[in-house]
N, C-alpha and C positions, 0 to 999 in steps of 0.2 A: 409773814412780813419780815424781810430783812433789816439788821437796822447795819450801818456802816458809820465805823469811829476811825476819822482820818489823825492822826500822829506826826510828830518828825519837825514840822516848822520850826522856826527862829531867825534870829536876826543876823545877818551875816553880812561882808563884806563880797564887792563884784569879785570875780575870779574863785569864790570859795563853792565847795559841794555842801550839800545836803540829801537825804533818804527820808523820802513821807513812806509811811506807811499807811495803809486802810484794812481795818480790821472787820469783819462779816459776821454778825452773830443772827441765829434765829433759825437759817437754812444754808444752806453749802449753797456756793456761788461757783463751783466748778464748772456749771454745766451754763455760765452766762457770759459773756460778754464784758468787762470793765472799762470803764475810761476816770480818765484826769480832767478836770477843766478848772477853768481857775477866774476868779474876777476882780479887777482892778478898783480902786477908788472911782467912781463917775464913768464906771467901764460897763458894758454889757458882759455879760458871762462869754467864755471863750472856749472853745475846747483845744485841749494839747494833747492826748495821747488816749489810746486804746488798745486793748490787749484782746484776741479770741480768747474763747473758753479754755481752750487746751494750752495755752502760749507757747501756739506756734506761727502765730501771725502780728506782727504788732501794727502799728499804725501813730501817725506826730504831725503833729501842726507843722509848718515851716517853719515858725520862728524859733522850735525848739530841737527839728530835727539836729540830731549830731551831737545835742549839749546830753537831752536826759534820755532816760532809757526805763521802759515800764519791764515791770517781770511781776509773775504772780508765780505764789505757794498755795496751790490748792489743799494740799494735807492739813494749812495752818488757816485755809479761807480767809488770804491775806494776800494783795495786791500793793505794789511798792512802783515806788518813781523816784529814780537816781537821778539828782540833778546837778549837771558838773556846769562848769564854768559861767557861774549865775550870773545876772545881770539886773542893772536898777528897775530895767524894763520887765523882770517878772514878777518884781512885788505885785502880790496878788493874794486873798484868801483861796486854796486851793479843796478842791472837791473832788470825792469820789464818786465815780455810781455804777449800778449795776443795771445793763442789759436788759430787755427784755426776751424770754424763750425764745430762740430762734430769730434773733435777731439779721436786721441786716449786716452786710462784713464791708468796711466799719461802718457800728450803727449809725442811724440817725441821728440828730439830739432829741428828736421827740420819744427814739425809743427806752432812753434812759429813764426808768420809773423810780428808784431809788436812791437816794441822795444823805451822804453823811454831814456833819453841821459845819463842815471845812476848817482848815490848818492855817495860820496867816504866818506866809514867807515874807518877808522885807527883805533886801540888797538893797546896799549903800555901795555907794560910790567914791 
């Protein structure tokens, strides 16, 4: 079982960057799949970003295409999401997870079986 420790949030002003990281301990996650998602106060869960196994395919929600930008270190079994020009509109506790084997490209959400305990980003306005 893998377990995943998401890192990096805080409290920032709009227009500022931040870097989450998510950390994999238990099994290498080289050979899976990862995604972002994130959920608002009174929000359903959303997905934002995914990366293939190898990163060389990524994949982003629209509302975030263009601001952040996923990259994973598989040496370090470590997936990261650059988020530049934040907005009030992504306060959100943010989540990692890992793929299921052979997933589809990009997975489903149902195929996301592993879930770290999430980061809470805020932007102010």
């Amino acid at each position: 079982q893998v377990q995943l420790v998401e890192s990096g949030g805080g409290s920032v002003q709009a227009g500022d960057s931040l870097r989450l990281s998510c950390a994999a301990s238990g099994r290498t996650v080289s050979n899976y799949a990862m995604g972002w998602f994130r959920q608002a106060p009174g929000k359903e869960r959303e997905f934002v970003s995914a990366i293939i196994w190898g990163g060389g395919s990524t994949y982003y929600s629209d509302s975030v295409r263009g601001r952040f930008t996923i990259s994973r270190d598989n040496a370090k079994n470590t997936v990261f999401l650059q988020m530049n020009s934040l907005k009030p509109e992504d306060t959100a506790v943010y989540y990692c997870a890992v793929a299921t084997y052979g997933s589809s490209w990009p997975p489903r959400p149902y195929e996301y079986k592993n879930w770290g305990q999430g980061t809470q980003v805020t932007v102010s306005s």
